[in-house]
C-alpha positions, -999 to +999 in steps of 0.1 A: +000+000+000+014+033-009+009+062+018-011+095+000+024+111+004+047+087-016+057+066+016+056+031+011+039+013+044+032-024+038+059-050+035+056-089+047+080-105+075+080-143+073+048-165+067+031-162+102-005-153+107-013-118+092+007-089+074+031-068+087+026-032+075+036+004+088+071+000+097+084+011+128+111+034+143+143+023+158+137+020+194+164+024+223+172-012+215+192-002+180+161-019+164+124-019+159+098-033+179+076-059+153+047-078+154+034-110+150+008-138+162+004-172+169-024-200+173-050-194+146-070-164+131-099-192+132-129-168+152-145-201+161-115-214+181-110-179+197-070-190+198-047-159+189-020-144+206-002-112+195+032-110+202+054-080+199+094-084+201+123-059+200+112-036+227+133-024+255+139-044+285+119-039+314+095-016+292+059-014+299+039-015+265+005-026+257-016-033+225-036-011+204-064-024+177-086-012+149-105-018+116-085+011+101-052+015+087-036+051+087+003+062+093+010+090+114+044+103+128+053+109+160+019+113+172+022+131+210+054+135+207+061+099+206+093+084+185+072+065+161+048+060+141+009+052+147-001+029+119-037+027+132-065+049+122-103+055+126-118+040+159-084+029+183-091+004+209-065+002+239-057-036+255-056-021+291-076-039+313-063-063+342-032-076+331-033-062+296-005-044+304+023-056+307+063-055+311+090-066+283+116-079+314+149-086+305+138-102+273+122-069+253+092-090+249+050-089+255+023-114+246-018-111+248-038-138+238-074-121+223-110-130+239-126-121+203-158-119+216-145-088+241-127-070+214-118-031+228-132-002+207-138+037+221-175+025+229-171-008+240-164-042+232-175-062+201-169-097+192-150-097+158-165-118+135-154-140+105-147-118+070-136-093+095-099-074+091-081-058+126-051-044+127-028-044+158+001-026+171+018-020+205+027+013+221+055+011+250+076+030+270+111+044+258+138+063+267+164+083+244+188+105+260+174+098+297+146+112+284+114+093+291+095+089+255+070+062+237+071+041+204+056+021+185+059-013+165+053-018+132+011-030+127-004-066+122-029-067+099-050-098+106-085-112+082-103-138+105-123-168+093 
Protein backbone atom coordinates (compact mmCIF):
# COMPACT_ATOMS: atom_id res chain seq x y z
CA UNK A 1 0.00 0.00 0.00
CA UNK A 2 1.44 3.33 -0.91
CA UNK A 3 0.94 6.23 1.84
CA UNK A 4 -1.09 9.52 0.05
CA UNK A 5 2.42 11.05 0.39
CA UNK A 6 4.68 8.73 -1.57
CA UNK A 7 5.70 6.56 1.61
CA UNK A 8 5.62 3.13 1.07
CA UNK A 9 3.86 1.30 4.42
CA UNK A 10 3.23 -2.38 3.81
CA UNK A 11 5.92 -4.98 3.53
CA UNK A 12 5.58 -8.91 4.68
CA UNK A 13 7.98 -10.48 7.52
CA UNK A 14 7.95 -14.26 7.35
CA UNK A 15 4.84 -16.54 6.71
CA UNK A 16 3.11 -16.19 10.19
CA UNK A 17 -0.48 -15.29 10.68
CA UNK A 18 -1.27 -11.76 9.24
CA UNK A 19 0.69 -8.94 7.37
CA UNK A 20 3.09 -6.84 8.70
CA UNK A 21 2.55 -3.18 7.45
CA UNK A 22 3.60 0.40 8.77
CA UNK A 23 7.11 -0.02 9.69
CA UNK A 24 8.37 1.10 12.77
CA UNK A 25 11.12 3.43 14.26
CA UNK A 26 14.29 2.31 15.80
CA UNK A 27 13.68 2.00 19.43
CA UNK A 28 16.36 2.40 22.33
CA UNK A 29 17.19 -1.17 21.46
CA UNK A 30 19.20 -0.19 18.05
CA UNK A 31 16.08 -1.91 16.44
CA UNK A 32 12.40 -1.86 15.90
CA UNK A 33 9.77 -3.27 17.89
CA UNK A 34 7.63 -5.93 15.29
CA UNK A 35 4.69 -7.82 15.44
CA UNK A 36 3.44 -10.96 15.04
CA UNK A 37 0.81 -13.79 16.19
CA UNK A 38 0.35 -17.23 16.89
CA UNK A 39 -2.37 -20.00 17.26
CA UNK A 40 -5.02 -19.41 14.63
CA UNK A 41 -7.05 -16.41 13.09
CA UNK A 42 -9.92 -19.20 13.16
CA UNK A 43 -12.87 -16.82 15.24
CA UNK A 44 -14.54 -20.07 16.11
CA UNK A 45 -11.53 -21.41 18.06
CA UNK A 46 -11.01 -17.90 19.66
CA UNK A 47 -6.98 -19.04 19.83
CA UNK A 48 -4.68 -15.95 18.92
CA UNK A 49 -2.02 -14.38 20.57
CA UNK A 50 -0.23 -11.18 19.55
CA UNK A 51 3.17 -11.03 20.18
CA UNK A 52 5.44 -7.97 19.93
CA UNK A 53 9.38 -8.36 20.12
CA UNK A 54 12.26 -5.95 19.96
CA UNK A 55 11.15 -3.65 22.68
CA UNK A 56 13.33 -2.40 25.45
CA UNK A 57 13.89 -4.35 28.48
CA UNK A 58 11.94 -3.86 31.40
CA UNK A 59 9.54 -1.59 29.24
CA UNK A 60 5.89 -1.37 29.86
CA UNK A 61 3.95 -1.55 26.50
CA UNK A 62 0.46 -2.63 25.70
CA UNK A 63 -1.58 -3.32 22.46
CA UNK A 64 -3.59 -1.13 20.42
CA UNK A 65 -6.43 -2.41 17.74
CA UNK A 66 -8.63 -1.16 14.91
CA UNK A 67 -10.47 -1.84 11.58
CA UNK A 68 -8.51 1.12 10.14
CA UNK A 69 -5.25 1.45 8.71
CA UNK A 70 -3.64 5.06 8.70
CA UNK A 71 0.30 6.24 9.30
CA UNK A 72 1.01 9.05 11.41
CA UNK A 73 4.42 10.27 12.79
CA UNK A 74 5.27 10.93 15.97
CA UNK A 75 1.92 11.33 17.15
CA UNK A 76 2.16 13.10 20.96
CA UNK A 77 5.40 13.53 20.65
CA UNK A 78 6.15 9.92 20.57
CA UNK A 79 9.34 8.40 18.48
CA UNK A 80 7.17 6.45 16.10
CA UNK A 81 4.85 6.03 14.05
CA UNK A 82 0.85 5.19 14.68
CA UNK A 83 -0.07 2.86 11.88
CA UNK A 84 -3.69 2.71 13.15
CA UNK A 85 -6.51 4.92 12.23
CA UNK A 86 -10.31 5.49 12.60
CA UNK A 87 -11.80 4.01 15.90
CA UNK A 88 -8.42 2.86 18.32
CA UNK A 89 -9.11 0.39 20.94
CA UNK A 90 -6.52 0.22 23.92
CA UNK A 91 -5.73 -3.57 25.54
CA UNK A 92 -5.63 -2.07 29.09
CA UNK A 93 -7.65 -3.90 31.26
CA UNK A 94 -6.26 -6.32 34.16
CA UNK A 95 -3.22 -7.58 33.06
CA UNK A 96 -3.31 -6.18 29.65
CA UNK A 97 -0.50 -4.40 30.40
CA UNK A 98 2.35 -5.57 30.65
CA UNK A 99 6.27 -5.46 31.07
CA UNK A 100 9.02 -6.59 28.34
CA UNK A 101 11.59 -7.91 31.35
CA UNK A 102 14.89 -8.59 30.47
CA UNK A 103 13.84 -10.15 27.33
CA UNK A 104 12.21 -6.91 25.26
CA UNK A 105 9.20 -8.96 24.88
CA UNK A 106 4.98 -8.92 25.47
CA UNK A 107 2.26 -11.44 24.64
CA UNK A 108 -1.84 -11.12 24.85
CA UNK A 109 -3.85 -13.79 23.75
CA UNK A 110 -7.35 -12.09 22.33
CA UNK A 111 -11.02 -13.02 23.92
CA UNK A 112 -12.60 -12.12 20.31
CA UNK A 113 -15.80 -11.92 21.61
CA UNK A 114 -14.54 -8.83 24.06
CA UNK A 115 -12.75 -6.96 21.37
CA UNK A 116 -11.77 -3.06 22.85
CA UNK A 117 -13.19 -0.17 20.68
CA UNK A 118 -13.84 3.69 22.12
CA UNK A 119 -17.48 2.52 22.92
CA UNK A 120 -17.05 -0.75 24.04
CA UNK A 121 -16.43 -4.16 23.20
CA UNK A 122 -17.51 -6.21 20.06
CA UNK A 123 -16.92 -9.75 19.23
CA UNK A 124 -15.01 -9.73 15.82
CA UNK A 125 -16.50 -11.75 13.46
CA UNK A 126 -15.36 -14.03 10.49
CA UNK A 127 -14.66 -11.82 6.99
CA UNK A 128 -13.60 -9.32 9.55
CA UNK A 129 -9.88 -7.44 9.05
CA UNK A 130 -8.12 -5.75 12.59
CA UNK A 131 -5.11 -4.36 12.68
CA UNK A 132 -2.84 -4.41 15.81
CA UNK A 133 0.14 -2.59 17.14
CA UNK A 134 1.84 -2.03 20.46
CA UNK A 135 2.68 1.27 22.15
CA UNK A 136 5.53 1.06 24.96
CA UNK A 137 7.58 2.99 26.99
CA UNK A 138 11.08 4.42 25.81
CA UNK A 139 13.83 6.30 26.74
CA UNK A 140 16.44 8.33 24.43
CA UNK A 141 18.79 10.53 25.98
CA UNK A 142 17.36 9.82 29.69
CA UNK A 143 14.64 11.24 28.40
CA UNK A 144 11.39 9.27 29.06
CA UNK A 145 9.46 8.86 25.54
CA UNK A 146 6.97 6.16 23.75
CA UNK A 147 7.10 4.14 20.37
CA UNK A 148 5.57 2.11 18.52
CA UNK A 149 5.89 -1.31 16.53
CA UNK A 150 5.27 -1.76 13.23
CA UNK A 151 1.08 -2.96 12.66
CA UNK A 152 -0.41 -6.64 12.20
CA UNK A 153 -2.85 -6.72 9.90
CA UNK A 154 -5.03 -9.80 10.56
CA UNK A 155 -8.48 -11.23 8.18
CA UNK A 156 -10.28 -13.77 10.49
CA UNK A 157 -12.32 -16.76 9.32
Amino acid sequence: MEHPQGYVVEYSVGLGIGTNYCMANTNSTGAPAAMSASGTPAVASNDLTLECGTMPSNAFGFFLTSTTQSFVTNPGGSLGNLCLGGAIGRYVGAGQIQNSGPGGEISLTLDLTMTPTPTGFVSIQPGQTWNFQSWFRDSMGGVAVSNFSDGLEVMFL
